[in-house]
Every structure is written in structure tokens, then in C-alpha cells.
N, C-alpha and C positions, 0 to 999 in steps of 0.2 A: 661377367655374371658371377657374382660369388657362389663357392662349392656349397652344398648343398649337406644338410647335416643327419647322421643317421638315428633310431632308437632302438634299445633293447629295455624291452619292460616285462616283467611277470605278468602269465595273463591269470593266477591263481587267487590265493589265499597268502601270499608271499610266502619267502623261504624254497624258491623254487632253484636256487645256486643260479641266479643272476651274476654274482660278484666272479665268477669262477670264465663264466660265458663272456664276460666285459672283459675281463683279464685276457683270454684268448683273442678277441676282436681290437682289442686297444694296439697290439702290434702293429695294427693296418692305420693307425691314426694319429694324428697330432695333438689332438684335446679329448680329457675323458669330460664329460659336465655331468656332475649332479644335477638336478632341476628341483628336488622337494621330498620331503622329510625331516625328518632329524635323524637322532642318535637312538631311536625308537629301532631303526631297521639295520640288521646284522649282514656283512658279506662276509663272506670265507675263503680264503683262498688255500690248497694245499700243497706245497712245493717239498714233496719229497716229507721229511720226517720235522718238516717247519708249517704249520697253522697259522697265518696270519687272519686275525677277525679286525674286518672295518666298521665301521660305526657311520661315518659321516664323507672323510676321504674317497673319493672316486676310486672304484677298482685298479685301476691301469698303473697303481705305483709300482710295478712291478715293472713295467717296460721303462726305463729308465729316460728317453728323449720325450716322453707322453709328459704335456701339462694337466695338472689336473685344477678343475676349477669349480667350485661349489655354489650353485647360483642362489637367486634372488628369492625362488620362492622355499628357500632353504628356513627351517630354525633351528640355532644352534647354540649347545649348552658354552660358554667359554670354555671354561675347566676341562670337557667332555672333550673338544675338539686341540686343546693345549696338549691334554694326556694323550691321545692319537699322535700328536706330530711329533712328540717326546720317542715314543715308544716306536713311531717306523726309520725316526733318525737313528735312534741305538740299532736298528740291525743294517744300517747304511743307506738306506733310504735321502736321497736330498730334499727335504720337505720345502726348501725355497721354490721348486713348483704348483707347492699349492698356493691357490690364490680363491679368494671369498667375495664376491658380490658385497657391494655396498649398501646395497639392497634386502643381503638377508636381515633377517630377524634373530636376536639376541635372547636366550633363554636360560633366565637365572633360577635361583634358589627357589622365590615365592610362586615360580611356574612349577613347578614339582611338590613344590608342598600344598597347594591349589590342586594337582592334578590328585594327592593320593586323599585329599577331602571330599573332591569329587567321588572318585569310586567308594567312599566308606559310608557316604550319603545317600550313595544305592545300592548299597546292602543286597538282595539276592540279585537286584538287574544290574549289578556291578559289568561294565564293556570288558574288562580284563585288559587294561591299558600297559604300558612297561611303567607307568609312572615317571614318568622323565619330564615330563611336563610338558610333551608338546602340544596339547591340545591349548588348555590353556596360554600357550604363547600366541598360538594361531587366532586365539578367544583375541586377544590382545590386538593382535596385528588387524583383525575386521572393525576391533573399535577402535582403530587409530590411536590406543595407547604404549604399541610397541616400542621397542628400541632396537633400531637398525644398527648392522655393525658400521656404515657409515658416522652414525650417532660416537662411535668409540674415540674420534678425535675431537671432541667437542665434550671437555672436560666439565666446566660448568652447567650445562642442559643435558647431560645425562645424570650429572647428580642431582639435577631437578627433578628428571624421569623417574629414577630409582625413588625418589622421596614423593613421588605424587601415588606412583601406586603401590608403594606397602602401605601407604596412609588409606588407600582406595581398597586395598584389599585386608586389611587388619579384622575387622569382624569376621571374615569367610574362614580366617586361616588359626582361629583360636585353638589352640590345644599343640600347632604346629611349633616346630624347632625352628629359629631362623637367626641370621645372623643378622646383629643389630643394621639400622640406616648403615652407620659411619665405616663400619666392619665389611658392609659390601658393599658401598661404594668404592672403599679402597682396595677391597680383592679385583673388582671390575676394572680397577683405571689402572691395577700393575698388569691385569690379566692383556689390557688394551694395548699397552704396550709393548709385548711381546707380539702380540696378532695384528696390529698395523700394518706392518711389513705387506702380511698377508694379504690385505683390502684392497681392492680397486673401484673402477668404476667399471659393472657389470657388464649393461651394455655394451659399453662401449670397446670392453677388452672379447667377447664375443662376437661383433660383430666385426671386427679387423683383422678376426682371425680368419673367418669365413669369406671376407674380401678379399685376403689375400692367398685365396686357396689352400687354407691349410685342413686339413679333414679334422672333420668336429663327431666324435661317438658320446650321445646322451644316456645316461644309465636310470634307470627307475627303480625307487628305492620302494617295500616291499611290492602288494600285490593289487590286479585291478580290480578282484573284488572286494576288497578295502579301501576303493574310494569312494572321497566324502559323498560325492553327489551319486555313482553309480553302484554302488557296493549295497553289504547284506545291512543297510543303516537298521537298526543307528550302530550296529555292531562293524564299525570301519574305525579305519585312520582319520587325522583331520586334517587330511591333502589330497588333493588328485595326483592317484597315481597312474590312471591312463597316459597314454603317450599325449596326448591333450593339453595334459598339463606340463610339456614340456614348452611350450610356445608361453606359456605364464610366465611359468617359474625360469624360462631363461631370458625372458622378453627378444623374443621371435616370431616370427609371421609361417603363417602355416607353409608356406612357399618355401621355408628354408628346411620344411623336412622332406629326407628324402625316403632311404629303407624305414621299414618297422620289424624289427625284431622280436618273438615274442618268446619267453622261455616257460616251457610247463614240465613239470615234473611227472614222472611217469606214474604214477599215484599221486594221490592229495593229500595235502596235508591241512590243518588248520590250528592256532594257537588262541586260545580263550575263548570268550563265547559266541553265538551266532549261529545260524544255518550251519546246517553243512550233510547235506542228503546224504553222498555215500559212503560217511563215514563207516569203521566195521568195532562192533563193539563186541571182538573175539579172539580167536587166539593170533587169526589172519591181522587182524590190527593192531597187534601185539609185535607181530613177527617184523613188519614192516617198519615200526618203531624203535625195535631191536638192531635190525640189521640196517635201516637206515637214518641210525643217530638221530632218530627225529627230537631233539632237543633245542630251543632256542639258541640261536648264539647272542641273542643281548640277556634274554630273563633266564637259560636254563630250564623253562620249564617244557613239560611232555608237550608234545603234539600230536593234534586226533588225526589220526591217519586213515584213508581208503582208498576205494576203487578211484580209478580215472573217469572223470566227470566231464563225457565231450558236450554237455546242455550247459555248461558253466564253461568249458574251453571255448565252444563256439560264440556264445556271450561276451567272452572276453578277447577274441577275434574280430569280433562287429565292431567292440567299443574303441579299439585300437587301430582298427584301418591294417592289419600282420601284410606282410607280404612275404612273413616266411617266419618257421618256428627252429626250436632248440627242445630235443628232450633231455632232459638228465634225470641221474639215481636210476636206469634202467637196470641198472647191475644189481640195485637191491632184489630185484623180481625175481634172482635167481634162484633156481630149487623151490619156489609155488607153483605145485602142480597144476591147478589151473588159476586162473585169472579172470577178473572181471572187471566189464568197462561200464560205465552206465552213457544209454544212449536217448534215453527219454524221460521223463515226466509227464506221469498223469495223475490227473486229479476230478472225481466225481466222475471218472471215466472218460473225460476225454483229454490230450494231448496240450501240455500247456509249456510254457519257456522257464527261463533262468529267474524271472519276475517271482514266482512262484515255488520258491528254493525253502523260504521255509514256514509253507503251508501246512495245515495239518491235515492228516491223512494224506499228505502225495506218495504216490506210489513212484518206482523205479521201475524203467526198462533195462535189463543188466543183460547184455553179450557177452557170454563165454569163451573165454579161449585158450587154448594147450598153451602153458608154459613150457620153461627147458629146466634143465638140471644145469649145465655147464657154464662154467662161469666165463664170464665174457670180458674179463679186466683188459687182457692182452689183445682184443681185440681196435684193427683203428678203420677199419673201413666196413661201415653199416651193410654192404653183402658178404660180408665174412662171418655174419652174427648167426647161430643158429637157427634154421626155418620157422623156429615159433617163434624166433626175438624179432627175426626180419617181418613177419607181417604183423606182431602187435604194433611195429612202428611205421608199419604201413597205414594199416587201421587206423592211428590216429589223426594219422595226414588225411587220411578219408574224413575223415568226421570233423577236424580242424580244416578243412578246403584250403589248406598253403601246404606248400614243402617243406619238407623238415630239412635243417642246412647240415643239421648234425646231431651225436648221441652224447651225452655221456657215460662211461661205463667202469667209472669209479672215482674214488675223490680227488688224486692226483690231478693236477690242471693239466697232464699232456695223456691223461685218460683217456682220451677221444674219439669217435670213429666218426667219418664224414663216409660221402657217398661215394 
């Protein structure tokens, strides 16, 4: 019977340091796998006074025996993914572990300049997109005008591709820069051959692996309430990020998943527009912002920050099937005298769900509870943590009905406290 394959997925607003949690979990395995995104979703990893940010690469380059593999329901900028495998070979990195599904989707130029005419065409109901153009690739890949990176060695029918839709898309994209037909067709077929190497056949290189018992950890790139179908729509991504859509995007049967892993940040965060209940729009949201670098790692920009949302954790608990969580950024919490958790929603008075996130007039049920002062960096075992740190991370286990595997208690990847 083939082994059996695990997930770690944000159950937030993404930005929850997934990449950090996959990084530590990838020691235990043989394959990290992307399953979907793009280059839209930032990881980080911190190793001492080095900051590695990934874009598209699975976390686990860091454990050196780990393949890493980026699947099918992947899209990926060429260039975007070229500058990735440049930039982790310069610090020693062997990037001939990575390997790309034949399956993914290919995202060029006229995806990006398509994506930034989209948001200027919705003017104040602009999504607050990174502009990378994944949406529009994904537009593409539902109408079957995509280009698979399979398509990369099939010189003649991708210069077809490239020539059908900037011809398809020329009126949408007036006013936009773009590089002529000729100019990118030939940046794509030098880009091709360099990434070749990289290409397999998805399927099939997944499922040999798993035949032959090799331990497979699947990573979820940002968060679940920014999937397409489950999320704050139309303020989401344009992929499933539920662990759901790892059985897609790696082409797997549910039967090949085994844990669910799920990572939430010890407050919330969110980037651009959309719901977002408990958020704080004070000095308290300020502070958190502050001290917990809440900045993009793709766009830079701020991120609205608040209470921890267990009507949105639990939500993204159901939608995931968790059979255990990850908290991190506990350590930002330090020195907030008290703290706030939100534990309901109500609306016109009575008691409603996660569906209802951005209603007008919902009110909030907010639990209170004593913060610490002490900073908890050095600590690595979650009974070691101050009595208020140990039961806010109780509490959450409470209100999230899974065990918590573990904390994080600063950005360093050996940060850690387990139980």
C-alpha cells in the first residue's frame, strides 16, 4: 500500500509563517509538494542573521536530501521562478531538486498586465491583487487557452499559443507595456530551455514516490479564507487553498491524504481588501504591526492586524478536515497587558457563523485575557511558557477542537516550543 501523504495549510487570511512550519516538518520527509498558487504567496524562512523569502519553491530547501516538487495546479511566472533557482543556487542551494509538474500553467507578461487593468477597471472595488497575474492565468487555464509548462518543449505550438492570445487579448490590454509577439516568444523558448531539465511528468513522478514509500509533506500556499470557492469572495485568491485542493492540484485521491496540519497565527492578519471582523483600528493594531513585521513578503505592503478569530479558525478547521494545529508570532503578544480573542458573532441578535464575516452590523463576542510581560524567545517547551502564555494557547486549542503540535516564539526557525 503506498505511504500515505501529509498537509500543512494556513487556516487564516494567509501570512500565517507556514514556510517556517514546513521547513521544520520537511526533516521528517522525502518530498516537500507545492499543490497551487503562484508567485502571489510569500514564505520566509529565518536561519540565524540570513532571511530566505520563497515565492514558488517549496519550503523544505533548506533540508538538503528533501525533493522539492511544484505541482500541477501550480501557475508560474518563467522569469519569476528562473530568479528563485538563481538566487537559492548562489547561497548553495542544489536547485536540480526542483522539479515542476508538466501540468502547471505558464504565466507570462500579458497575465500581469491583464491582471493590473483588471484592478484599475475597479477603481474603489479594486480585490488589492499583488498584480502578478495569477488570476488571469487561471482566467486562462478554465478557458483552455493556457500554456502548460509541458507546452515548453513544443517549440512551434507555443509560438502559436503566445500568438493566439495577445491577438485575443490586444483590445483589453491597451495602454499596457508589453513586449512585442517575436520579443516573447523568444524570451519564453530561451526561458524553456533552461527550465526543461526541471519538467516532468507529474503524476507520475508523485505517485512513484508514494509507491515506493517515500514520505510526501504537501505545503499550502497562502490562506483558507482566500479560497476561490470558500473564502471572503469575491475578496480571495484564484485557487483553492483548502487542503482539498491538494488532491487537484497534485492529482491524488483523497485516500492518499493522511495528517492535516493547520497553521494560525496568534492574532490575525489580513492584506488588502475584504472582511475582516476583528480587525483593531488602534494603537493595539498598531502595536502588533510593529512588533510583528506585519509587512508583505511579495508586495511590502502593511497588514491589518487583530484579535484571534476562533468563528474564522473554527471555519477553517471544518473546511480542512485539521487533525492538529501550529501556532506562531506568540512572542509578538508579549508586553499586551491584556488580550482579546473573538469567540462569536452576532447579528440582529442572534448567534450566526463564519458565512456572516462581513455583514453589516455584526457584532463581536470578545474573551479577555491576562497577557505576560516576559519574553518567551528562549523558551522551547509550551509548559515552560508563562501561565498566561500557557493558557492563551490552551484556549485556543479549546475553541480550535485539535491539539496544538507546537508554538512559535520568535522568527528564528529553531524558535520553537513543543509540548
Amino acid at each position: 500500500m503506498a505511504t500515505q501523504a501529509d498537509i500543512i495549510v494556513g487556516i487564516q487570511w494567509g501570512d500565517e509563517g507556514k514556510g517556517r512550519i514546513v521547513d521544520l516538518y520537511a526533516a521528517d520527509y522525502d518530498v516537500v509538494a507545492r499543490f497551487g498558487g503562484g508567485d502571489n504567496a510569500g514564505h520566509q524562512i529565518v536561519v540565524g542573521d540570513t532571511e530566505i523569502a520563497l515565492r514558488i519553491v517549496p519550503s523544505g530547501v533548506l533540508n538538503e536530501r528533501v525533493e522539492l516538487f511544484i505541482g500541477g495546479g501550480t501557475v508560474v511566472s518563467l522569469t519569476g521562478l528562473l530568479g528563485e533557482l538563481d538566487r537559492l543556487a548562489a547561497i548553495g542551494v542544489d536547485v536540480s531538486r526542483v522539479k515542476i509538474s508538466d501540468r502547471a500553467h505558464v504565466v507570462l507578461p500579458y497575465h500581469a498586465a491583464a491582471d493590473r487593468a483588471s484592478e484599475r477597471a475597479r477603481g474603489t472595488q479594486a480585490i488589492g491583487t499583488t498584480g502578478r497575474g495569477i488570476g488571469p492565468a487561471y482566467v486562462d487555464k478554465v478557458a483552455r487557452a493556457g500554456i502548460l509548462f509541458g507546452d515548453l518543449a513544443r517549440r512551434e505550438a507555443l509560438a502559436e499559443k503566445i500568438r493566439i492570445n495577445l491577438t485575443n487579448r490586444a483590445g483589453a490590454l491597451e495602454g499596457e507595456t508589453l513586449p512585442s509577439e517575436a520579443d516573447l516568444v523568444a524570451e519564453t523558448l530561451d526561458a524553456a530551455q533552461r527550465l526543461l531539465p526541471h519538467v516532468v511528468d507529474g503524476v507520475e513522478y508523485l505517485h512513484e514516490r508514494l509507491e515506493s514509500g517515500r514520505r510526501v509533506l504537501i505545503e499550502g500556499a497562502q490562506g483558507s479564507l482566500l479560497d476561490v470557492g470558500y473564502g471572503t469572495y469575491p475578496y480571495v485568491t484564484s485557487s483553492h487553498t483548502i487542503a482539498g485542493g491538494a488532491c487537484t492540484g497534485l492529482g491524488l485521491g483523497p485516500t492518499a491524504i493522511g495528517r492535516v496540519i493547520g497553521v494560525v497565527k496568534a492574532y490575525c492578519t489580513r492584506v488588502g481588501a475584504g472582511p475582516f471582523p476583528s480587525e483593531l483600528h488602534d494603537e493595539t493594531g498598531e502595536r502588533l504591526r510593529r512588533q510583528g513585521g506585519e509587512f508583505g513578503t511579495v508586495t511590502g505592503r502593511p497588514r491589518r492586524c487583530g484579535w484571534f478569530d476562533a468563528v474564522a479558525g473554527r471555519y477553517g478547521v471544518r473546511l480542512n478536515g485539521l487533525t492538529s494545529a501550529a501556532i506562531t508570532k506568540l512572542d509578538v503578544l508579549s508586553g499586551i497587558e491584556r488580550l482579546g480573542i473573538v469567540t462569536g458573532y452576532r447579528l440582529n441578535g442572534k448567534s450566526v457563523g463564519f458565512s456572516c464575516a462581513g455583514a453589516t452590523g455584526l457584532e463581536l463576542e470578545i474573551e479577555e485575557l491576562a497577557g505576560w510581560q516576559e519574553s518567551i524567545k528562549d523558551v522551547r517547551r509550551i509548559g515552560d511558557l508563562p501561565p498566561a502564555a500557557r493558557h492563551y494557547v490552551r484556549r485556543i486549542g479549546e475553541l480550535l477542537g485539535v491539539p496544538i503540535d507546537l508554538v512559535s516564539v520568535g522568527r528564528e526557525r529553531q524558535q520553537l516550543a513543543r509540548e
